[in-house]
DOGULUM-715573 format. One record per atom (N, C-alpha, C): atom name; residue number from 1; z, x, y; residue in one letter. Coordinates in pm, 1 decimal. Atoms other than C-alpha are relative to their C-alpha. Layout:
# DOGULUM-715573
+----+-----+----------+----------+----------+----+
! at !   i !        w !        u !        v ! aa !
+----+-----+----------+----------+----------+----+
! CA ! NUM !        Z !        X !        Y !  a !
...
+----+-----+----------+----------+----------+----+
# end
This chain:
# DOGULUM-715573
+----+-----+----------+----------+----------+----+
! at !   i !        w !        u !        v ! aa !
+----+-----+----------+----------+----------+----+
!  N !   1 !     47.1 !    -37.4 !   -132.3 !  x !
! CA !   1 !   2003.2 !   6619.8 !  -1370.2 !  x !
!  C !   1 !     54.9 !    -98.0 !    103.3 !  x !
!  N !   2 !    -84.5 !     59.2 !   -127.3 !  x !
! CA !   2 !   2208.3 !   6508.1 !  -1046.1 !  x !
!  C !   2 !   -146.7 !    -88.5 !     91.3 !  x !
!  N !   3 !    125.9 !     80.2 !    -83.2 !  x !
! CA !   3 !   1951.7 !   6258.8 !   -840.4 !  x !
!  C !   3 !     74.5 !     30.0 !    126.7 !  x !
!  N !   4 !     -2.6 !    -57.0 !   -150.4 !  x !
! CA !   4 !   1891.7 !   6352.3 !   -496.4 !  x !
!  C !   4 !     82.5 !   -133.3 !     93.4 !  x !
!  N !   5 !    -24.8 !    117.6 !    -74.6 !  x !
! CA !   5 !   2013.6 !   6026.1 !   -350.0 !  x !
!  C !   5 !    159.4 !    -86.8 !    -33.2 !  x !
!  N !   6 !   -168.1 !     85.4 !     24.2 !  x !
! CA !   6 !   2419.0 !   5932.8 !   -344.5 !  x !
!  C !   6 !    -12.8 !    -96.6 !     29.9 !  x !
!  N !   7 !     46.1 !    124.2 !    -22.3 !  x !
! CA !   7 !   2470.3 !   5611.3 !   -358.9 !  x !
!  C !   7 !    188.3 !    -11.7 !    123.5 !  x !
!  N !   8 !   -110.5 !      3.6 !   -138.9 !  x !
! CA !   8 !   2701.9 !   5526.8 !      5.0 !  x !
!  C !   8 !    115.1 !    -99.0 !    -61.5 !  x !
!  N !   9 !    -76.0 !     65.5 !     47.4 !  x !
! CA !   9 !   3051.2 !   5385.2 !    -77.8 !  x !
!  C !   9 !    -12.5 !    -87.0 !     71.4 !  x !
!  N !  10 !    -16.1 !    174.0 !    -97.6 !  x !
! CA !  10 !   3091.7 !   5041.9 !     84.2 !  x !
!  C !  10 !    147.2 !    -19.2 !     33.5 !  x !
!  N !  11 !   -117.7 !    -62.8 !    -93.1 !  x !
! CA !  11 !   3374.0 !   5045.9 !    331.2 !  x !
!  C !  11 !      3.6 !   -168.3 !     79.1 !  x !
!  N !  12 !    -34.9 !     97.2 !    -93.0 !  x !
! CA !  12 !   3521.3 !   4707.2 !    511.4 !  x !
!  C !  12 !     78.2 !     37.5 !    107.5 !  x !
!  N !  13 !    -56.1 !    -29.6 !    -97.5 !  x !
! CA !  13 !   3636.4 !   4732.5 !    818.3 !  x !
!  C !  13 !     61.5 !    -80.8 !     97.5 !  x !
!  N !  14 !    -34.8 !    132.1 !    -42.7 !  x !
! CA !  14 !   3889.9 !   4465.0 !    954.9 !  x !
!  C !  14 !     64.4 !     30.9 !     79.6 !  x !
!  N !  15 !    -53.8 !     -1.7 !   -117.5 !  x !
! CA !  15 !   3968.0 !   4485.1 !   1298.4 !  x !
!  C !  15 !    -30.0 !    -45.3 !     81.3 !  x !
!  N !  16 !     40.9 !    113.5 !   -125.8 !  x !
! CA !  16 !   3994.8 !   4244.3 !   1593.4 !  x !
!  C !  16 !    -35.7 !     68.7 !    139.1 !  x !
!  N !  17 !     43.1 !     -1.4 !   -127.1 !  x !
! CA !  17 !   3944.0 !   4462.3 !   1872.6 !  x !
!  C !  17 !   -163.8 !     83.1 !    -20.9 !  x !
!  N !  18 !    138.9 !      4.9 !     -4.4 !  x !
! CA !  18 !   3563.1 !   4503.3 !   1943.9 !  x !
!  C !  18 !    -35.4 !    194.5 !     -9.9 !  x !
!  N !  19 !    -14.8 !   -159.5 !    -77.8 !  x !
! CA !  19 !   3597.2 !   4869.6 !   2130.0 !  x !
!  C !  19 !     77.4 !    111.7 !   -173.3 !  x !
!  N !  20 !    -38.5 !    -95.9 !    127.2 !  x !
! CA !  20 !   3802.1 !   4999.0 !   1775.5 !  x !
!  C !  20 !    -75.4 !    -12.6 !    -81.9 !  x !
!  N !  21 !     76.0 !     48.4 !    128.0 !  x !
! CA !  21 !   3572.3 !   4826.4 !   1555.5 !  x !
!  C !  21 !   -134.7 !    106.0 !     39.0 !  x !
!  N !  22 !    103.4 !    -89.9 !    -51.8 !  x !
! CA !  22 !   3298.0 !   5038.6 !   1728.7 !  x !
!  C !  22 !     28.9 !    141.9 !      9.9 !  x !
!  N !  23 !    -40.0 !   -126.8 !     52.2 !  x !
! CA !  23 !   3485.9 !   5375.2 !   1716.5 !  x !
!  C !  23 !    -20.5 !     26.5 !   -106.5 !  x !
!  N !  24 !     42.5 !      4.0 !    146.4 !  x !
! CA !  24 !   3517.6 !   5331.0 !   1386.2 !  x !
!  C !  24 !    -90.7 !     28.9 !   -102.0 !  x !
!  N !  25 !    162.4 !      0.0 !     64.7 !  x !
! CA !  25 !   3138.0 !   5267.5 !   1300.6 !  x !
!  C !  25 !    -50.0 !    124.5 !     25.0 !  x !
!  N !  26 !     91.8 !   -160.6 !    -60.7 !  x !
! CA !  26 !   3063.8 !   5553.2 !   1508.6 !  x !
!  C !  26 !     65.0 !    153.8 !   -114.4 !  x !
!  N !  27 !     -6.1 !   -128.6 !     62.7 !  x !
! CA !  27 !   3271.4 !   5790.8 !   1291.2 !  x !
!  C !  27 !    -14.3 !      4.0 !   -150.0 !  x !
!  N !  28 !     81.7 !     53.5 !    100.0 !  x !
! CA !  28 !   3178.0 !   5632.6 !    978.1 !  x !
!  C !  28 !   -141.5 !    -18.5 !    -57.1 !  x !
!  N !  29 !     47.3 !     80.8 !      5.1 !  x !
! CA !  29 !   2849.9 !   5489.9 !   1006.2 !  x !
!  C !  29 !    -91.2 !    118.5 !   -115.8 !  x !
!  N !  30 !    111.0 !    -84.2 !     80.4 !  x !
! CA !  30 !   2614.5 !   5807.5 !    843.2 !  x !
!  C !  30 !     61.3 !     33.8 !   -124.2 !  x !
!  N !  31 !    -60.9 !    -40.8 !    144.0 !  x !
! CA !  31 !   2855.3 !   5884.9 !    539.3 !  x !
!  C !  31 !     41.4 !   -158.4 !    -69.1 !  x !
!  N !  32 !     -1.1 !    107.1 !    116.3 !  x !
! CA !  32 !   2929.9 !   5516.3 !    406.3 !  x !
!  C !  32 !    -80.2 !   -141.2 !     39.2 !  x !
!  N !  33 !     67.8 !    100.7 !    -24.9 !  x !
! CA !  33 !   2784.1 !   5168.4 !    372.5 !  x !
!  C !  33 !    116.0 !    -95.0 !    104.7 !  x !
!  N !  34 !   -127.7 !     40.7 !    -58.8 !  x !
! CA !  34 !   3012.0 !   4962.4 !    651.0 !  x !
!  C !  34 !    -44.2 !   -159.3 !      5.0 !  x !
!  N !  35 !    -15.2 !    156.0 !      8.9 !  x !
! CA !  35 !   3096.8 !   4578.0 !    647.6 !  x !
!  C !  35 !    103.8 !    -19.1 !    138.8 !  x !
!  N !  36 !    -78.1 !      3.1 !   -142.1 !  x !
! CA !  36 !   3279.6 !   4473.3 !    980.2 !  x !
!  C !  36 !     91.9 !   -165.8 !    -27.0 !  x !
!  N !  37 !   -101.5 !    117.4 !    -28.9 !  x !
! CA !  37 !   3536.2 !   4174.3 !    993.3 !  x !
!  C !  37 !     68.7 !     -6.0 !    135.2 !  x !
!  N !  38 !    -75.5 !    -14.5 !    -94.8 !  x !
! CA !  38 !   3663.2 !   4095.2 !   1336.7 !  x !
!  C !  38 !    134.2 !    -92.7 !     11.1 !  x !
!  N !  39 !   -114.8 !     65.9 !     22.2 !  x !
! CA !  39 !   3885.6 !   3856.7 !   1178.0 !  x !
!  C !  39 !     31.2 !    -60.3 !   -133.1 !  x !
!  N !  40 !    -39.8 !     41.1 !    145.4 !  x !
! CA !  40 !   4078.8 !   3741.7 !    894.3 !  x !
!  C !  40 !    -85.4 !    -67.5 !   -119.5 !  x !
!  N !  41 !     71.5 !    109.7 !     82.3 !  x !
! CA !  41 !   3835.9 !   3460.8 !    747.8 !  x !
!  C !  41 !   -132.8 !     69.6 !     -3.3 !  x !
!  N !  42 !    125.5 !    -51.2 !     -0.4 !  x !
! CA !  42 !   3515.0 !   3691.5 !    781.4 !  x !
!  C !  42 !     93.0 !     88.0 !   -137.9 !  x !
!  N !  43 !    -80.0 !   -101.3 !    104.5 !  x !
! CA !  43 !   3760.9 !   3937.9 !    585.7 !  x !
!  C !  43 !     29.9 !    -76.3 !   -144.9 !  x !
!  N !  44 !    -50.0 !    118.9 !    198.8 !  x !
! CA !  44 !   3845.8 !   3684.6 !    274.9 !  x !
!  C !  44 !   -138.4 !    -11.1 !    -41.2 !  x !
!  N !  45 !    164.6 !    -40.5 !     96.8 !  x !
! CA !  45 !   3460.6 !   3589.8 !    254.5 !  x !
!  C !  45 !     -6.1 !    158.3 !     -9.1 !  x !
!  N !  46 !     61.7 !   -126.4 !     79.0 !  x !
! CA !  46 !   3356.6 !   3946.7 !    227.1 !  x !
!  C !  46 !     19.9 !     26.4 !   -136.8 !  x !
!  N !  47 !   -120.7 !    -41.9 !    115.2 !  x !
! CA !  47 !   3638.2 !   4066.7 !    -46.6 !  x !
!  C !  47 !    -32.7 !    -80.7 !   -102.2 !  x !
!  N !  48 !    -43.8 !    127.0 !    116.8 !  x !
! CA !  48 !   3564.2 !   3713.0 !   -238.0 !  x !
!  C !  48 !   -186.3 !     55.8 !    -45.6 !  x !
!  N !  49 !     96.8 !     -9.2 !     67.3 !  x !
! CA !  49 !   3186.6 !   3818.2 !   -258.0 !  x !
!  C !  49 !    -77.9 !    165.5 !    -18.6 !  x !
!  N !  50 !     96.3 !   -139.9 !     -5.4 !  x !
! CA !  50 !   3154.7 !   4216.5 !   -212.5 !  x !
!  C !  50 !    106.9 !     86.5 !    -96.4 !  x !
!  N !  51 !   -163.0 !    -62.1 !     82.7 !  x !
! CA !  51 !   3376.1 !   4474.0 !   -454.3 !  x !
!  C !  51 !    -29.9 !    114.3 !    116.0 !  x !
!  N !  52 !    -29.4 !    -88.3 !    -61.0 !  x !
! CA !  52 !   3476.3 !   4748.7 !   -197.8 !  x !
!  C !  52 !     48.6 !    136.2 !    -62.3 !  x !
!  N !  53 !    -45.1 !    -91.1 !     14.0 !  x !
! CA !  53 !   3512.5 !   5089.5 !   -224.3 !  x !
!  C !  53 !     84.5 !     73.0 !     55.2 !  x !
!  N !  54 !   -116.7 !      9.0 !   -108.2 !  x !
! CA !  54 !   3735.4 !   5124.0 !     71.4 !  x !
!  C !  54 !     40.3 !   -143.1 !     65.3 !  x !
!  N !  55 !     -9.6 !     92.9 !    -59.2 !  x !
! CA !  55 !   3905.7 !   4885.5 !    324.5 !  x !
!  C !  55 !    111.1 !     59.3 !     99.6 !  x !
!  N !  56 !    -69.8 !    -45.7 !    -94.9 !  x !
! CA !  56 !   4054.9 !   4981.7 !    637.2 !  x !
!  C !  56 !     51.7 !   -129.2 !    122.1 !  x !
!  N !  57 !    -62.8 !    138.1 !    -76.6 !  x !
! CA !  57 !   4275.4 !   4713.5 !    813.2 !  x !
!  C !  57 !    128.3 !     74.2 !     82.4 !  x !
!  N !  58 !    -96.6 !     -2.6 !   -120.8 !  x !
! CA !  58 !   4439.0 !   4711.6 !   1132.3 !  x !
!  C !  58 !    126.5 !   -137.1 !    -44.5 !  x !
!  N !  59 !   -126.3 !    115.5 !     59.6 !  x !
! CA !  59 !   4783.8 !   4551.1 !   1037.9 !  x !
!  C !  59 !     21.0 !    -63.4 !    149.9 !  x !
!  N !  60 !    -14.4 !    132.8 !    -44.3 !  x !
! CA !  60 !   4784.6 !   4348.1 !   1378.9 !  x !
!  C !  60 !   -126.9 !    -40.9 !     71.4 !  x !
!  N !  61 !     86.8 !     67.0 !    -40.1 !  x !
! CA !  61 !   4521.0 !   4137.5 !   1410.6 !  x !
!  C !  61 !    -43.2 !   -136.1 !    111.9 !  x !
!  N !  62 !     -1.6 !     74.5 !   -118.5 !  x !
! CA !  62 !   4603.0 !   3943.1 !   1740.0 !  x !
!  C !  62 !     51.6 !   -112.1 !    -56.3 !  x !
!  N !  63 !   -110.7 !     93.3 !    -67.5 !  x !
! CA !  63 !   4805.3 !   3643.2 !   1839.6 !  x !
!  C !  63 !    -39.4 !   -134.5 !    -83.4 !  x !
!  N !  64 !     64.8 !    135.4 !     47.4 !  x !
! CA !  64 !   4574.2 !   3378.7 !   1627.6 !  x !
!  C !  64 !     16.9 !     53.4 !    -92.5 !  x !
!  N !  65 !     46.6 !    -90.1 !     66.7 !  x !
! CA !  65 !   4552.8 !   3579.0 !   1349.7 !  x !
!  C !  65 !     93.3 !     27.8 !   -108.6 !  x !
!  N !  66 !    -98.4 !    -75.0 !    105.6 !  x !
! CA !  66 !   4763.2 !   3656.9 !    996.4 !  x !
!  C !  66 !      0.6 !    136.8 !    102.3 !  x !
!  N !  67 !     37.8 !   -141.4 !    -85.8 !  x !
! CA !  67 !   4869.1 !   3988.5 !   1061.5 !  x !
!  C !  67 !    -57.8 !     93.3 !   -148.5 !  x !
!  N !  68 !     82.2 !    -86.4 !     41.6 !  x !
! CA !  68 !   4708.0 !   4293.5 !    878.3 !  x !
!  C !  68 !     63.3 !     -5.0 !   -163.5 !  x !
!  N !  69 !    -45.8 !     34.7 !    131.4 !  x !
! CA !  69 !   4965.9 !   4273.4 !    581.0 !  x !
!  C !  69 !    -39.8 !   -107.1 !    -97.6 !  x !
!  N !  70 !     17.7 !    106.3 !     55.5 !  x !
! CA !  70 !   4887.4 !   3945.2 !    492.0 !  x !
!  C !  70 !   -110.6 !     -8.6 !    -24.4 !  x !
!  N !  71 !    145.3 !    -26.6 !     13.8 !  x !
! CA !  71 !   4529.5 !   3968.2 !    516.4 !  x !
!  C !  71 !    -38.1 !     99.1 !   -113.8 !  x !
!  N !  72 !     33.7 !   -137.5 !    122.3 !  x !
! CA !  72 !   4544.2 !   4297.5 !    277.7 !  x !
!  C !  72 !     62.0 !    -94.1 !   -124.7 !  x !
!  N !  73 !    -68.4 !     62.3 !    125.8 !  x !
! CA !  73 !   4800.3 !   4106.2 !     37.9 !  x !
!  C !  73 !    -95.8 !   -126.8 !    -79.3 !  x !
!  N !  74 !     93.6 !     93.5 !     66.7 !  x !
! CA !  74 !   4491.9 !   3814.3 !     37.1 !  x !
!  C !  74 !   -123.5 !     83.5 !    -82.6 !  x !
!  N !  75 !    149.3 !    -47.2 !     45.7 !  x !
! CA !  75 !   4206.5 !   4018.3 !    -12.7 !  x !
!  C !  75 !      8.3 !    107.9 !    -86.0 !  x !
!  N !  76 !    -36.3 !   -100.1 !    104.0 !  x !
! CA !  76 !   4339.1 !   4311.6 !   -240.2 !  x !
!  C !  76 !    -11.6 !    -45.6 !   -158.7 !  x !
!  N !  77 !    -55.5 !     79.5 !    137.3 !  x !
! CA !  77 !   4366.7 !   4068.5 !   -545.8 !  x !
!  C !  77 !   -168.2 !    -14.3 !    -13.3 !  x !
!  N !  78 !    143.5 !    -24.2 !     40.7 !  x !
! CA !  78 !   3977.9 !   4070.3 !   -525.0 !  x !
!  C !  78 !    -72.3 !    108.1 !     -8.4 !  x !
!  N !  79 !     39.8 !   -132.9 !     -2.2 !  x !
! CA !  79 !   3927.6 !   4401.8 !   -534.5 !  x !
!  C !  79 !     65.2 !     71.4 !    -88.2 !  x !
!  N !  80 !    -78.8 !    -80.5 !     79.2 !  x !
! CA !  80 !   3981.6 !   4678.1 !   -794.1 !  x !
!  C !  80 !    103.9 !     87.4 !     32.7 !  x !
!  N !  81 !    -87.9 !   -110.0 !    -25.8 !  x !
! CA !  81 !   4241.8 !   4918.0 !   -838.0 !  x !
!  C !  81 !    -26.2 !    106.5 !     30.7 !  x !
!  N !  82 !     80.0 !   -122.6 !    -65.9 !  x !
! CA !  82 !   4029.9 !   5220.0 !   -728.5 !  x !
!  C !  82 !    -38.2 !    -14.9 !    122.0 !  x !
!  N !  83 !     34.4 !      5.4 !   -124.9 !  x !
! CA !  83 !   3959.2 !   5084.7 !   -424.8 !  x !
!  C !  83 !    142.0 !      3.9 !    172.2 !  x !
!  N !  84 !   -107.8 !    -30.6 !    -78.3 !  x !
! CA !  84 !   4105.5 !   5253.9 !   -150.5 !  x !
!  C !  84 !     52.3 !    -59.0 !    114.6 !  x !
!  N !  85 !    -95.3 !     55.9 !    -80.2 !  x !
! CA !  85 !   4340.3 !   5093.9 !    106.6 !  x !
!  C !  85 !     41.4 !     46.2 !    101.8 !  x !
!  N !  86 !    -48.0 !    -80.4 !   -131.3 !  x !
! CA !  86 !   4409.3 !   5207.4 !    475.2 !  x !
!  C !  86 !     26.1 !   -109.8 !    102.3 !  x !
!  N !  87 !   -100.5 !     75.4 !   -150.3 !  x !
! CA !  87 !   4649.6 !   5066.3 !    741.6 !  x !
!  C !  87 !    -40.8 !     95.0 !    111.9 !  x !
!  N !  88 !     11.5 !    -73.8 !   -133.9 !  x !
! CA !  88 !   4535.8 !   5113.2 !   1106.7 !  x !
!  C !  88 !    118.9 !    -59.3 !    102.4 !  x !
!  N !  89 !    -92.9 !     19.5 !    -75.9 !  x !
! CA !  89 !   4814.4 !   5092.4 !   1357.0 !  x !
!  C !  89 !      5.9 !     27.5 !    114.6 !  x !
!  N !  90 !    -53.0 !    -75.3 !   -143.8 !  x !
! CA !  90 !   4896.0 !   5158.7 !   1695.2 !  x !
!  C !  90 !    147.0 !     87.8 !     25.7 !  x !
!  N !  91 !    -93.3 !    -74.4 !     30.2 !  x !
! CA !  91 !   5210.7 !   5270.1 !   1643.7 !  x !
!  C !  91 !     97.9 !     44.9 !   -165.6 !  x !
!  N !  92 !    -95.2 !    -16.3 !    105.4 !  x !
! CA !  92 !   5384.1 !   5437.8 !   1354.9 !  x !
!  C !  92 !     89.1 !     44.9 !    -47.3 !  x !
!  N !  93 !   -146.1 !    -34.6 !      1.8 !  x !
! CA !  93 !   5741.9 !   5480.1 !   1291.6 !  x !
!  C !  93 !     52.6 !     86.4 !   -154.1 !  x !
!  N !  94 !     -1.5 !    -15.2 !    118.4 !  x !
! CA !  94 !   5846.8 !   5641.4 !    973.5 !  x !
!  C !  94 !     73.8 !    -93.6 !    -47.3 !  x !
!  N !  95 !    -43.2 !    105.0 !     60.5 !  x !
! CA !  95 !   6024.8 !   5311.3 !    853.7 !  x !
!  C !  95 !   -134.1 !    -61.7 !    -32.5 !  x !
!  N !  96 !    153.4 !     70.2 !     -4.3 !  x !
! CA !  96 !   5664.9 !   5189.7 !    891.9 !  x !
!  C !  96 !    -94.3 !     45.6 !    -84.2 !  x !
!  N !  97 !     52.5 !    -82.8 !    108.3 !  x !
! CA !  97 !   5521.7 !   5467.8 !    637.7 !  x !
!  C !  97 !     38.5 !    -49.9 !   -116.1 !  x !
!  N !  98 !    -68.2 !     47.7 !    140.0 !  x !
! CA !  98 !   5756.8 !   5365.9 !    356.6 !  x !
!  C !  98 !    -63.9 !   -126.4 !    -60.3 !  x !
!  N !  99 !     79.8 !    137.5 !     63.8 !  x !
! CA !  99 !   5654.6 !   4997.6 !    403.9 !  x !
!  C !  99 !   -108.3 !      2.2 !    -36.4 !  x !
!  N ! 100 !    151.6 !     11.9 !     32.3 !  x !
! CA ! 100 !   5280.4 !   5063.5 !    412.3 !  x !
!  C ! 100 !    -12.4 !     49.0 !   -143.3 !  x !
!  N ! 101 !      1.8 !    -30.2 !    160.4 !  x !
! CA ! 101 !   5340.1 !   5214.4 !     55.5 !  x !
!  C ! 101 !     23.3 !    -44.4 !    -96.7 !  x !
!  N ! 102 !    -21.8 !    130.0 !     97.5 !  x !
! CA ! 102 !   5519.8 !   4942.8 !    -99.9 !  x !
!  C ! 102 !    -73.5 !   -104.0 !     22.9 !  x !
!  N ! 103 !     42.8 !     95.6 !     18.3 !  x !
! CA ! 103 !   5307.5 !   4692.4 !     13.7 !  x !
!  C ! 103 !   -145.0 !     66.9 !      0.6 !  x !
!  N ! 104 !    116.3 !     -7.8 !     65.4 !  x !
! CA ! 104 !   4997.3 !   4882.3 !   -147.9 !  x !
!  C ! 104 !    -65.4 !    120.2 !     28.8 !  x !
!  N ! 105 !    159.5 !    -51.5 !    -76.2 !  x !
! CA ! 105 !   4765.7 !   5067.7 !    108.9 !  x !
!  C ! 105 !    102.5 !    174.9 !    -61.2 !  x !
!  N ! 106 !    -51.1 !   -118.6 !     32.7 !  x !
! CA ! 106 !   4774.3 !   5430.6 !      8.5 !  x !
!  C ! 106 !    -16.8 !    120.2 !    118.8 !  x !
!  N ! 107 !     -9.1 !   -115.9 !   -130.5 !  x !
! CA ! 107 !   4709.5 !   5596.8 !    335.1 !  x !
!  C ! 107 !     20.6 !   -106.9 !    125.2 !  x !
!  N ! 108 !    -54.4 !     85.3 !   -125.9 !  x !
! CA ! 108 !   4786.9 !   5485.0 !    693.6 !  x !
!  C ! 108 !    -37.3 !     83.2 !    113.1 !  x !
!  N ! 109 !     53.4 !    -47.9 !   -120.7 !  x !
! CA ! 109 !   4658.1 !   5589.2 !   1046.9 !  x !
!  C ! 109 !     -4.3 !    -36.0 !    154.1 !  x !
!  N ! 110 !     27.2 !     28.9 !   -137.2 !  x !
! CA ! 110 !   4740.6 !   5590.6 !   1398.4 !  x !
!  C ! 110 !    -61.9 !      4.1 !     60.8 !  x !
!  N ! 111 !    113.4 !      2.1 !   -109.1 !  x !
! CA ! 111 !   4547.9 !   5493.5 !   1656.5 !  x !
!  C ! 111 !     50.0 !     76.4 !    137.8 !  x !
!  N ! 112 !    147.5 !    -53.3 !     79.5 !  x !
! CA ! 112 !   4365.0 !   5694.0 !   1788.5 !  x !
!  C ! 112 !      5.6 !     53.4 !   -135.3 !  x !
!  N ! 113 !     14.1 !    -76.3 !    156.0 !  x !
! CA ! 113 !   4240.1 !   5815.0 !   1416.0 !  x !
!  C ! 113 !    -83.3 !    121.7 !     40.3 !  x !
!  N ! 114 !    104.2 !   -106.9 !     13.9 !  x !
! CA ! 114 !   4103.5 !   6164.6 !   1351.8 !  x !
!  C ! 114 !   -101.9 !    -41.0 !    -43.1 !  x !
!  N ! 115 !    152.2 !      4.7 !     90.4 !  x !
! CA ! 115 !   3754.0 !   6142.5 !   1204.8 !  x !
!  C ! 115 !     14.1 !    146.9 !   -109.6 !  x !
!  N ! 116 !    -31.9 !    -67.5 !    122.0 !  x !
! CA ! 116 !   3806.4 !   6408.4 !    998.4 !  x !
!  C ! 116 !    137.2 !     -5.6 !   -105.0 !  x !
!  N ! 117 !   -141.2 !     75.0 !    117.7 !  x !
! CA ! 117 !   4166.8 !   6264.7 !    863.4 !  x !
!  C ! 117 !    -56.1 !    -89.3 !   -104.7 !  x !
!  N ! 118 !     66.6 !    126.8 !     74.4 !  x !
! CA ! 118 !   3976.4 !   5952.6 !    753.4 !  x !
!  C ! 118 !    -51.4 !     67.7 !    -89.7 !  x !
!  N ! 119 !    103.2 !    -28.7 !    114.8 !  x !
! CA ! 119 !   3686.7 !   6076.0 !    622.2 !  x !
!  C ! 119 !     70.0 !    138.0 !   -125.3 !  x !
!  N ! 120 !    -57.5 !    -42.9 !    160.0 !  x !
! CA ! 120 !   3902.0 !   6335.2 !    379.1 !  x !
!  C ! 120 !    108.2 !    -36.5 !    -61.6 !  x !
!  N ! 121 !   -102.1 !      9.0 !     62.1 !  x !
! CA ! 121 !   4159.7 !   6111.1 !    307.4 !  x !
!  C ! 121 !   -118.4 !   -110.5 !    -87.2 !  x !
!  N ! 122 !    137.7 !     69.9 !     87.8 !  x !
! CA ! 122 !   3819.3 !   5880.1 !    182.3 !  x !
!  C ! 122 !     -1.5 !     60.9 !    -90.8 !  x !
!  N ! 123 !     69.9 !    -85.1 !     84.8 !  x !
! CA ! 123 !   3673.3 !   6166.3 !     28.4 !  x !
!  C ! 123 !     58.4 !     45.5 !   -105.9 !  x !
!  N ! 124 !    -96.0 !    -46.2 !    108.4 !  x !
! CA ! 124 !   4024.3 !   6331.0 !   -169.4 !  x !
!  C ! 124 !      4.4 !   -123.6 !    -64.8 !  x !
!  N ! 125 !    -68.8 !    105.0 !    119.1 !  x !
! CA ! 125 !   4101.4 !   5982.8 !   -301.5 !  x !
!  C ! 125 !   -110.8 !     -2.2 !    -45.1 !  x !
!  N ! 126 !     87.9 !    -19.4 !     53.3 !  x !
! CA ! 126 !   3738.2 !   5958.7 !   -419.3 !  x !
!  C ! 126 !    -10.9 !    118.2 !   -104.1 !  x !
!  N ! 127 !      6.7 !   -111.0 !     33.9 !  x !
! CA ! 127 !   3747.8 !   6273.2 !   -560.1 !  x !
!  C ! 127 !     96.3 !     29.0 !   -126.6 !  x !
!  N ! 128 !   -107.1 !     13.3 !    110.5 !  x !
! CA ! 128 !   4069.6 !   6197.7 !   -759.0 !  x !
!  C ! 128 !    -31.5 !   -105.2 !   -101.9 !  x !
!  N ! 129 !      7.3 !     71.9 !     87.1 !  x !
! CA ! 129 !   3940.4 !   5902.2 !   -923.1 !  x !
!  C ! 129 !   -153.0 !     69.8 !    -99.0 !  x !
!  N ! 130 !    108.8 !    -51.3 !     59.0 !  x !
! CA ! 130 !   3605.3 !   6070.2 !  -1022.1 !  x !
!  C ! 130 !     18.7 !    140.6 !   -120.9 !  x !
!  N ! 131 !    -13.5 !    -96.4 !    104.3 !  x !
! CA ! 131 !   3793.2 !   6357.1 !  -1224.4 !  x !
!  C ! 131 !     33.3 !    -25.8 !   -146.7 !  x !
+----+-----+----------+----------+----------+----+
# end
C-alpha cells in the first residue's frame, strides 16, 4: 500500500543574485524541499553535510566568487550519482551545451527558466532512476 505522504526531494539552490534565488523558490518551493546558497562556501557546507537530490547552480557566481563550474566540480564529489545536476546561465551558446555535459550537469537552463522546463526535467530524470 502506497502511503499518502511523498517524501519532498531536497533541492540546493546556488545562486548569488538575491532576486533569482527568489524566482526560483517561488517556482519550486510547494513540490520540493529547498536549501539556498548565495555563495560558494554556504554551498560546500551544505553538500559536505546534506546528500541532495538535485542541485541547481548558476555557473557565474559574481566577481568574488569561484565560478559555477568550480563550485559544481567541489561539491559533486559529495554527492551521489543519482543526483541531478543543473547549470543556470544567462546566456547560452551551443559551444556552452557541449561543455555543460562534459563537465557533468545533465541539464542546463537559461535565464529566464520555464517553471515547467525545470520542474519536468526534475521530474523525467527522477522518473528514470526510479524504473
Amino acid at each position: 500500500m502506497e502511503t499518502e505522504q511523498k517524501r519532498k526531494l531536497k533541492i540546493l539552490i546556488v545562486e548569488d543574485d538575491p532576486i533569482n534565488m527568489l524566482i526560483i523558490t517561488e517556482m519550486l518551493k510547494l513540490n520540493y524541499l529547498l536549501f539556498h546558497a548565495l555563495n560558494s562556501e554556504v554551498a560546500y557546507e551544505l553538500a559536505q553535510k546534506i546528500k541532495f537530490d538535485a542541485i541547481l547552480i548558476d555557473l557565474f557566481l559574481g566577481d568574488d566568487s569561484p565560478d559555477g563550474i568550480e563550485v559544481f566540480q567541489h561539491i559533486k564529489n559529495h554527492q551521489s550519482e543519482d543526483c541531478i545536476k543543473i547549470a543556470l546561465t544567462s546566456s547560452l551558446r551551443p559551444a556552452d551545451r557541449s561543455n555543460m555535459l562534459k563537465e557533468g550537469f545533465m541539464y542546463h537552463f537559461q535565464k529566464p527558466i520555464s517553471k515547467n522546463e525545470l520542474i519536468n526535467a526534475i521530474e523525467k530524470r527522477l522518473e528514470q532512476h526510479l524504473i
